[in-house]
C-alpha positions as CSV (number, residue, x, y, z in Angstrom):
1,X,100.0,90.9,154.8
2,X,97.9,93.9,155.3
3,X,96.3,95.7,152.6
4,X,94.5,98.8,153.9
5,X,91.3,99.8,151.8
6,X,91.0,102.8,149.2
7,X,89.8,105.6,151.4
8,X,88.1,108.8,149.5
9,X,90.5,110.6,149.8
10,X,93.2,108.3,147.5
11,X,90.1,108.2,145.3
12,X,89.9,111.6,144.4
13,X,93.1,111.9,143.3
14,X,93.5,108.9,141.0
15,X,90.3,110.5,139.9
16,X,92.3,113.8,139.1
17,X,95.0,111.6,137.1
18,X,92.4,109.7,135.4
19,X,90.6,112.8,133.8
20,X,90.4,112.8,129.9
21,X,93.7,113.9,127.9
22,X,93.4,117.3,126.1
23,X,92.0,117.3,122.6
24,X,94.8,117.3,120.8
25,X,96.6,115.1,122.7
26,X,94.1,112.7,122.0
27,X,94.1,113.3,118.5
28,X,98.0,112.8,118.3
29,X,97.2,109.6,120.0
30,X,94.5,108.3,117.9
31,X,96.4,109.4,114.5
32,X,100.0,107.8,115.8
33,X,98.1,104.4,116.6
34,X,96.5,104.5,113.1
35,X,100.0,105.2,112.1
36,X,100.9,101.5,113.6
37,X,97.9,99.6,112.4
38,X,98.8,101.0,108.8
39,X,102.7,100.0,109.0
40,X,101.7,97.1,109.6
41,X,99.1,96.0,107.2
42,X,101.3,97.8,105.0
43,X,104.7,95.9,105.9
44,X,103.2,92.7,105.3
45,X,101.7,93.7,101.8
46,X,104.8,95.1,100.5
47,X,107.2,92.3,101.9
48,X,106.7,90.4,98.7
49,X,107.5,93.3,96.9
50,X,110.6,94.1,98.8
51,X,112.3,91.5,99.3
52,X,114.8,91.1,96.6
53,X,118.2,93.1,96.3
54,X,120.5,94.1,98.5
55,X,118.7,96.7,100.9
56,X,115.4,96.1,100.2
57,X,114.3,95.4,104.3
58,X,116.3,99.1,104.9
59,X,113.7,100.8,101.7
60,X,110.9,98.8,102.6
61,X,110.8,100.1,106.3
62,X,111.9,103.5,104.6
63,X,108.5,103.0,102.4
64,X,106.4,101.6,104.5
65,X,106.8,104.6,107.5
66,X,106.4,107.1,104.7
67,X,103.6,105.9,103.4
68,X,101.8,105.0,106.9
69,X,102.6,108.5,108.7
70,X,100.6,110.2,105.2
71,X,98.2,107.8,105.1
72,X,97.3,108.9,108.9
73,X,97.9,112.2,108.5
74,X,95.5,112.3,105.1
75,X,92.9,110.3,107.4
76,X,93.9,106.7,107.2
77,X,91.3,104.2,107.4
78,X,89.0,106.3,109.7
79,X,90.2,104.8,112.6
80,X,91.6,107.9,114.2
81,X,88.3,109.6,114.9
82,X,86.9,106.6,116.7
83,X,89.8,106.3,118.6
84,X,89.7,110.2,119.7
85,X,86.0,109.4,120.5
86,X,87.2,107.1,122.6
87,X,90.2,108.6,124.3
88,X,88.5,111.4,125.5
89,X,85.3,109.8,127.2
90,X,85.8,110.3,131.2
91,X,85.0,106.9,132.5
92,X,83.5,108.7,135.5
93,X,80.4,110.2,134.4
């Protein structure tokens, strides 16, 4: 099998693909993956809580959604900065 190499000219544009998101596409980004961390951390507090009676998995997910998507919105645990920071750093430069 033969694997020819990366010439320049490939390079530059995976380099054009690769360029940092927009702003607020980053910031969507960061503050949905907060979103997730919370859910769960929150999922597995409250499955004590939710457990009993008939529907409880179906309000707990209701709950624990809710309350993740505000707590992200309202700033979560701070992560969402960091992870905007982060985003939109060209690994290029």
């Amino acid at each position: 099998m033969n694997i020819s190499p990366i010439t320049p000219a490939t390079h530059a544009a995976s380099a054009d693909a690769a360029a940092p998101a927009k702003p607020d596409k980053t910031a969507a980004a960061a503050q949905d993956f907060e979103a997730i961390l919370l859910r769960q951390f929150l999922s597995e507090s409250m499955k004590s809580l939710l457990q009993d009676g008939p529907g409880g998995q179906v309000y707990g997910y209701l709950l624990t959604e809710s309350l993740a998507g505000s707590m992200a919105k309202a700033g979560g645990l701070g992560l969402a900065s960091v992870l905007q920071t982060q985003f939109s750093k060209n690994p290029h430069q």
